[in-house]
C-alpha positions in Angstrom: 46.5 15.2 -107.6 47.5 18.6 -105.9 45.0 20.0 -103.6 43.2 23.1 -106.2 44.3 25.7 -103.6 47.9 24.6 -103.9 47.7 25.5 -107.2 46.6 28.9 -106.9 48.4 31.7 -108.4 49.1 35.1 -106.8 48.8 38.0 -109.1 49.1 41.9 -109.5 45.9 42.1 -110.1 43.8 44.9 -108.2 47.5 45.8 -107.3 47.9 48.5 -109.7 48.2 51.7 -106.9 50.7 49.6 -105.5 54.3 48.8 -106.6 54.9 44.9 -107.6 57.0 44.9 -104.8 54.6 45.3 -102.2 52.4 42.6 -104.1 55.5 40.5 -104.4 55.8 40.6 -100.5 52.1 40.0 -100.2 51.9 37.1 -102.2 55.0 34.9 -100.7 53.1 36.2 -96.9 49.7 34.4 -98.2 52.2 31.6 -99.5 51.8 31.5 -103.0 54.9 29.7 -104.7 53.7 31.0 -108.8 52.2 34.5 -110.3 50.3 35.2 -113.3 51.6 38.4 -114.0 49.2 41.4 -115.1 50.9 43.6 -118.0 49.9 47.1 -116.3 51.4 50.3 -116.1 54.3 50.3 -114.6 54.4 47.1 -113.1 54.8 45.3 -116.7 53.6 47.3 -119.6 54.6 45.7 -122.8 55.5 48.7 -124.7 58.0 49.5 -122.4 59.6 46.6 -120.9 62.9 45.5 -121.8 64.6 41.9 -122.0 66.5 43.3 -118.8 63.1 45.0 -117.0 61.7 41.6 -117.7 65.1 39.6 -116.1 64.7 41.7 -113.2 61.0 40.8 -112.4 62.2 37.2 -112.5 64.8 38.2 -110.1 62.7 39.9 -107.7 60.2 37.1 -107.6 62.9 34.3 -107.6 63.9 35.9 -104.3 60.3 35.9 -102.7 60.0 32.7 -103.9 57.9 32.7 -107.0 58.0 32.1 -110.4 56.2 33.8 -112.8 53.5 31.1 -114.3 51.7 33.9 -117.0 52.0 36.6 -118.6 48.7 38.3 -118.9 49.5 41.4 -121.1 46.7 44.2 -120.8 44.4 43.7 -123.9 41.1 44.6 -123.1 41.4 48.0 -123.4 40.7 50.1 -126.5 44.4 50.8 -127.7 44.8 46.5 -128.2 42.7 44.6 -130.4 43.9 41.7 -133.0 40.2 41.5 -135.0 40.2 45.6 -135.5 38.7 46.3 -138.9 41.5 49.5 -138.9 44.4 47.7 -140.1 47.2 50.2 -138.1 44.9 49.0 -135.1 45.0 45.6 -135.3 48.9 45.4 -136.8 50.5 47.3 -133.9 48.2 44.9 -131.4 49.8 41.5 -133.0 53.4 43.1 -132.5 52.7 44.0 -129.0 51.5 40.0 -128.5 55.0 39.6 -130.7 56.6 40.9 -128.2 54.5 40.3 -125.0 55.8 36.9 -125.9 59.7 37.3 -125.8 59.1 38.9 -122.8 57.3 36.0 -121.4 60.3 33.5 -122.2 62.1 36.5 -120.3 60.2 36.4 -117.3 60.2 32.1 -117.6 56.7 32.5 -117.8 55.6 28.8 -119.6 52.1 30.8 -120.6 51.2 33.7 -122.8 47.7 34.8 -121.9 45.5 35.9 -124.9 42.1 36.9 -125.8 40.1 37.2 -129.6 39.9 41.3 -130.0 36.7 42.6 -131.0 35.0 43.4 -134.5 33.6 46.7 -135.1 29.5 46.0 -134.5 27.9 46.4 -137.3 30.4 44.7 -139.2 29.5 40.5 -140.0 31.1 38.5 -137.3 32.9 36.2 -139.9 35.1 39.1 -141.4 36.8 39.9 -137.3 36.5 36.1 -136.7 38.9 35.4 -139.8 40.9 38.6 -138.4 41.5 36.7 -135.4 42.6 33.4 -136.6 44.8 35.2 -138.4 46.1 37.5 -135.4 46.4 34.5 -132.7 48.1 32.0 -135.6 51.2 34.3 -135.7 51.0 34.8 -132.6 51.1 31.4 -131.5 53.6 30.7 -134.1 55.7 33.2 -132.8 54.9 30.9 -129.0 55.7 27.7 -130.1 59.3 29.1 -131.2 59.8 30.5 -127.4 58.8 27.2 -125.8 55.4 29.0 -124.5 52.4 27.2 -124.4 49.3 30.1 -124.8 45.6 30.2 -123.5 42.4 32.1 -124.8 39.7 33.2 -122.4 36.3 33.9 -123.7 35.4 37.0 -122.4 32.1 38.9 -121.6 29.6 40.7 -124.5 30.6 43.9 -123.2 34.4 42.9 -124.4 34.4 41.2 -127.1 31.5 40.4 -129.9 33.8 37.1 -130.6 35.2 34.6 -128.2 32.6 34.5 -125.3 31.4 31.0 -125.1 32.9 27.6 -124.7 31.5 26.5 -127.6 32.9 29.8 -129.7 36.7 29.0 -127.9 36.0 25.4 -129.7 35.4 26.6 -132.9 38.1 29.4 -132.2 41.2 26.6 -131.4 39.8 24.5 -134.1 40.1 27.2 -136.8 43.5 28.3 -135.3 44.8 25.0 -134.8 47.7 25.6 -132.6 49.0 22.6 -130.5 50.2 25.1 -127.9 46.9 27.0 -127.6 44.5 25.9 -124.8 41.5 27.6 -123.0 41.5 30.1 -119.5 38.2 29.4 -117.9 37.3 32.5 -116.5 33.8 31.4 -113.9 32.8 34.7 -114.2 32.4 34.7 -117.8 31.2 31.5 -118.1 28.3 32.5 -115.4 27.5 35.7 -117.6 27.4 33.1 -120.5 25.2 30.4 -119.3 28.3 28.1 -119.1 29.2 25.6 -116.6 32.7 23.8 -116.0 31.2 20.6 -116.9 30.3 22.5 -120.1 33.6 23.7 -120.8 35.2 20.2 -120.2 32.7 18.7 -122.4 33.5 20.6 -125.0 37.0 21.2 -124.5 38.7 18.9 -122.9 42.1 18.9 -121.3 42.6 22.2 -124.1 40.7 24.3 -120.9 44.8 25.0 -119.5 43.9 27.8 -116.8 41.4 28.5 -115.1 40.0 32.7 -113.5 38.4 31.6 -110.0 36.7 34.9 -109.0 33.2 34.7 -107.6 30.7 37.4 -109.0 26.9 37.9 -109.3 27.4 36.6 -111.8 29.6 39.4 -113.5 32.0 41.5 -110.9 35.1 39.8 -110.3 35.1 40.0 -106.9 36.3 38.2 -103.8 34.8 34.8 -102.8 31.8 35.7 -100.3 31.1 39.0 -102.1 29.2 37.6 -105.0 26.6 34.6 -106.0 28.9 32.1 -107.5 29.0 28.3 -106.3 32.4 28.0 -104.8 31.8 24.2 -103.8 30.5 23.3 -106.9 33.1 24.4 -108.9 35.6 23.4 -107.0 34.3 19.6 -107.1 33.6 20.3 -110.9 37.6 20.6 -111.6 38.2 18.0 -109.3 36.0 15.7 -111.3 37.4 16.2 -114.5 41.0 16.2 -113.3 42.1 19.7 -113.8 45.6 20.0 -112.5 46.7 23.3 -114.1 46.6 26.6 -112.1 44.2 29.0 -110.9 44.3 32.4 -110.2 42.1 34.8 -108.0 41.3 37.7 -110.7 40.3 40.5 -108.4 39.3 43.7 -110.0 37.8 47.0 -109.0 39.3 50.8 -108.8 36.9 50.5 -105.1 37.6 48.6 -102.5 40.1 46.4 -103.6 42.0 48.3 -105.3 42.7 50.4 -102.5 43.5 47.6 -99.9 44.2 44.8 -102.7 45.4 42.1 -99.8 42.2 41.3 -97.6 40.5 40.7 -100.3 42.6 38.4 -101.6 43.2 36.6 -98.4 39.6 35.8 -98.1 39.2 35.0 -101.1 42.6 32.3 -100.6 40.6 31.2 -97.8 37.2 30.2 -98.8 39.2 28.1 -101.9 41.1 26.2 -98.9 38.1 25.4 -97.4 35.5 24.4 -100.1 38.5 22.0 -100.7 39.1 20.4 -97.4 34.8 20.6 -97.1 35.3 18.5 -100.6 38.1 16.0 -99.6 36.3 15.3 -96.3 33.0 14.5 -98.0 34.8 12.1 -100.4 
């Protein structure tokens, strides 16, 4: 199998005071061969892309050497949500994930990045959960007809009153019952959760399709050495269970990193290379 920090994917994330030029450059430096790509304004904003915006993204990676893996449109903000009670809400959100993927099969993104929208909270749960298997269905539908395989990432409480466990993205792909629809492990999230990787993999399988390796304390999404998270131990968790599919270093912050995006990244690149070569030698 493919040493875990081989498979790492650049991104634009933390990136978003810079052009995705400048990350483009960056990544290929810190030689990254795939990008999950952030749908933010302007880099890759849904609502205003076109087929050839999205051709020339491909382009521009294609001659830094990368290919765009994902397409992680922005959907965590208050604008996007599939399980809004407010019907306008939550029908203009499923076209944008319409669209997000024909953009995706655009950029040859294989993976459409998704997440479960929110109910309002003092609505029952059951009423946005239905909402959301009904959003991501068409959705994935709508995948599956582009040749695009899709992932949901359980998020944190503060963003979502649905999918925030491994156990609720069970019940979530169950009820959906997608073929193409698999899990993003986000370790953040799954610390802020209780969860484990061994967890996830229990309960999910090889449906966990991408993983978020950010380190945090537990929440933060910060760089690897800034937070609490066991780097070692979850590296040799997805080694035990076989993962094989990407990973990508999900730096956020308007701070620090945002400012100066690529030493944080860097460091982050190389604590992952060596928690796997301190692995592989203890093997």
């Amino acid at each position: 199998m493919t040493p875990l920090i081989e498979r790492v994917a650049g991104s634009n994330f933390s990136y978003q005071h810079f052009t995705l030029e400048r990350c483009m450059d960056d990544l290929a430096e810190l030689g990254r061969d795939r990008m999950e790509l952030w749908g933010v304004a302007p880099h890759a904003h849904v609502p205003w892309m076109t087929d050839a915006d999205a051709r020339g993204i491909r382009r521009a990676a294609a001659s830094r050497g990368l290919t765009i893996a994902c397409f992680t449109p922005e959907q965590v903000s208050y604008p996007v949500n599939i399980a809004s009670p407010d019907e306008r809400l939550r029908q203009s959100s499923i076209a944008m994930f319409l669209r997000a993927a024909e953009l995706a099969a655009e950029l040859g993104a294989g993976m459409l990045f998704l997440t479960s929208g929110r109910g309002e909270e003092r609505e029952p749960r059951e009423a946005a959960w239905e909402r959301s298997v009904d959003a991501l269905a068409r959705i994935t539908v709508r995948a599956a007809d582009l040749g695009l395989e899709c992932v949901l990432e359980p998020l944190q409480r503060v963003e979502t009153n649905l999918v925030t466990t491994a156990a609720a993205a069970a019940r979530m792909l169950a009820d959906v019952d997608a073929p193409n629809l698999g899990v993003a492990l986000d370790t953040v999230a799954a610390a802020v959760a209780g969860d484990t990787v061994d967890g996830y993999f229990e309960q999910l399988g090889d449906r966990v399709r991408h993983v978020h390796l950010i380190d945090g304390s537990p929440a933060g999404h910060l760089a690897w050495g800034d937070g609490d998270l066991p780097l070692a131990d979850l590296v040799t968790s997805f080694a035990l269970h076989g993962y094989d599919g990407l990973a990508t270093v999900e730096l956020f912050g308007d701070g620090g990193y945002a400012l100066d995006p690529r030493p944080a990244l860097e460091r982050s690149l190389r604590a992952i290379a060596e928690a796997c070569t301190s692995m592989h030698a203890s093997e």
